[in-house]
N, C-alpha and C positions, 0 to 999 in steps of 0.2 A: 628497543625497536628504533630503526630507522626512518627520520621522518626530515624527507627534502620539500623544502620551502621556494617555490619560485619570489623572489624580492624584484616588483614592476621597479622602483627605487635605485636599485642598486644594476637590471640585470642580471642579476646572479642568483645561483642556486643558492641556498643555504643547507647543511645540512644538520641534524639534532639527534643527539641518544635519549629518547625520552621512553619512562615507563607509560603504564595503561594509565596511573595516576596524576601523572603531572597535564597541566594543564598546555593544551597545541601555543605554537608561537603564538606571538602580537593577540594575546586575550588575557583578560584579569581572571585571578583566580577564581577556581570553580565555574566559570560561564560554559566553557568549551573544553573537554578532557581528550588527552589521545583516546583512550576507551571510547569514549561517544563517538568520537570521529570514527572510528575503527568498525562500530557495533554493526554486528552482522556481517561483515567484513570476512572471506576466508585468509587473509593476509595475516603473515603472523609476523614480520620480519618487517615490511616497511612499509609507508603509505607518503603519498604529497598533497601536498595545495599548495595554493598564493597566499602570499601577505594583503592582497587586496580582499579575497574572500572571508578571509579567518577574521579581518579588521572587520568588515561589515558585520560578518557575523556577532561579532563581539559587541557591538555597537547595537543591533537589536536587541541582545538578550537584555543588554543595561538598560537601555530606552524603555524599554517592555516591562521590567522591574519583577521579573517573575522567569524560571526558568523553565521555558518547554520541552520538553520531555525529543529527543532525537530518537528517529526512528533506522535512521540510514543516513549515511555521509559519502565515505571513499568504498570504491570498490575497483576489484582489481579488472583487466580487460577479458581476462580467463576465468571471472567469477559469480558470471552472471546464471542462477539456476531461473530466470524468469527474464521477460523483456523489462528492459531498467533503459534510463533515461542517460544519456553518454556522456552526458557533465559530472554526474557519478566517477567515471573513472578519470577525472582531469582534477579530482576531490576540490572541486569549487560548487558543487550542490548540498543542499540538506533540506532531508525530510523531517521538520518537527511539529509537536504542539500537538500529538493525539490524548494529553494528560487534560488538555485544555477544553472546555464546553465550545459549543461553536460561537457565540457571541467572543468569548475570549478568543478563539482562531480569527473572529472578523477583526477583533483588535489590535493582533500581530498582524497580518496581512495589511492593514491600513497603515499600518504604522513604516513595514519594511516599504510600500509605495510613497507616502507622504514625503519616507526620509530619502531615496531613489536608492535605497541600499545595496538591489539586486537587478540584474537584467531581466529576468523574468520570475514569474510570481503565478503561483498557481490560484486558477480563478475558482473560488470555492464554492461554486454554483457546481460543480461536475463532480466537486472531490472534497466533502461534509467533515471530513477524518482526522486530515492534517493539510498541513501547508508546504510544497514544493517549493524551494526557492535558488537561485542558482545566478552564478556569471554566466555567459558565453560569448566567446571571442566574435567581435562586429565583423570580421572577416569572414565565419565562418559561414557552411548553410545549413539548410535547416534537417537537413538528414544528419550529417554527419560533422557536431557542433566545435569543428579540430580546426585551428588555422593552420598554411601551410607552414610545413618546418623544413630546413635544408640544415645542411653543414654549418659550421658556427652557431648556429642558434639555441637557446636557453630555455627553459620553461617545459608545463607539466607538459604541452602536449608533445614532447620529445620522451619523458618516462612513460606516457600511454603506447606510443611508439614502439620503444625497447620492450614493455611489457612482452606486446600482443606478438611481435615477433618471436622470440624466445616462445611464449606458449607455441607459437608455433613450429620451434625446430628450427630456426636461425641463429646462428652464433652470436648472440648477446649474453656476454658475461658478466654487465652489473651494470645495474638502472642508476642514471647520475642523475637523467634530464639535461644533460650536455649531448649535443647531438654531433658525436666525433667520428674518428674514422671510421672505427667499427659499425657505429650504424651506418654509416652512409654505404657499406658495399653490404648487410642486409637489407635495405633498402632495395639495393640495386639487384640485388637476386632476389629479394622479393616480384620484384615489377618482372624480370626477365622469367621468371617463372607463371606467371600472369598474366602474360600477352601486353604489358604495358613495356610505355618509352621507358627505359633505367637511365633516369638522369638522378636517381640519387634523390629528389624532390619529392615530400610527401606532401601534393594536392590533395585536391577534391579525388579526382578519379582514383587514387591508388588509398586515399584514405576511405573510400566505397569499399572499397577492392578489401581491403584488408579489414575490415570490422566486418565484414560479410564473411569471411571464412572463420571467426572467433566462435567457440562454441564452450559451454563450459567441459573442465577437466575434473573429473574426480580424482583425489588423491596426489593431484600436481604435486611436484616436490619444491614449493616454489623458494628455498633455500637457494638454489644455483644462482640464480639472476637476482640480489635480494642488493 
């Protein structure tokens, strides 16, 4: 399986051949598996995150000294059979800690705020189960948690991008997270086809625009674009 890594650090993607078994970047062994990350996932071929999430992440499970049980991680932008939360597919969210009692969920939850580990934290006054925890880009709003991307630019939300086009019948022939030529003129037949300005620039308005037409696919073949 292929798994691209946004590095805030470096800029750059990274990218890794990893099995279900081995453990995702920048985490000690066993905390955080591709599997776990994957789980429930219909992606068979590849998934992304950040070095900053997977480190946070990693950094709870240690802090915490007990590992909670992941319910949900990455998911693809064509994968959603239920409304899902859109940090999901930038794989900078996780659902965990349903193995846990709830005073033990109040202890992870205190713990990930004490330490500032995550931008948002599920308040578990509404949701007794597990604990939601996630980045989301300061730029972003609150519908649509995607900063803008243009040309040159790096990071997952350029592979959410590529995904969602592709599901939709645009020529995207392989998710880097580099947001190169090719996406820039789906992009731009995207927006011309939508009634927006095609400058190429995935905003707010054309990032509305485009998560609003995703719906899931049965049986996608999602090989082509992997």
């Amino acid at each position: 399986m292929r798994i691209l890594i946004y590095n805030d650090q470096t800029d750059k993607m990274e990218t890794y051949s990893l099995r279900c078994s081995d453990n995702m970047p920048y985490t000690a062994c066993c905390r955080f598996t591709v599997g776990e990350f994957m789980r429930n996932s219909h992606s068979r071929t590849i998934g992304w995150s950040t070095r900053r999430f997977l480190k946070s992440t990693d950094e709870l499970i240690r802090r915490y000294g007990q590992k909670p049980r992941v319910s949900r991680a990455f998911r693809r932008a064509w994968d959603a059979e239920e409304p899902m939360i859109l940090t999901h597919m930038l794989g900078t969210a996780v659902d965990m800690g349903r193995n846990l009692s709830l005073p033990g969920l109040q202890q992870l939850v205190t713990l990930a705020e004490d330490q500032e580990l995550f931008d948002v934290i599920t308040d578990l006054q509404h949701t007794r189960i597990e604990a939601h925890l996630h980045h989301q880009n300061e730029a972003a709003s609150d519908f649509v948690p995607f900063t803008q991307i243009q040309k040159g630019d790096k990071n997952t939300e350029v592979c959410v991008a590529q995904d969602a086009l592709w599901a939709l019948g645009y020529p995207i022939t392989k998710i880097s997270g580099v947001f190169d030529a090719e996406l820039d003129q789906a992009v731009r037949a995207f927006q011309r086809d939508h009634g927006l300005v095609a400058d190429g620039i995935l905003g707010k308005l054309t990032w509305e625009s485009l998560m609003s037409q995703l719906r899931p696919i049965p049986g996608i073949d999602e090989e082509t674009a992997a």
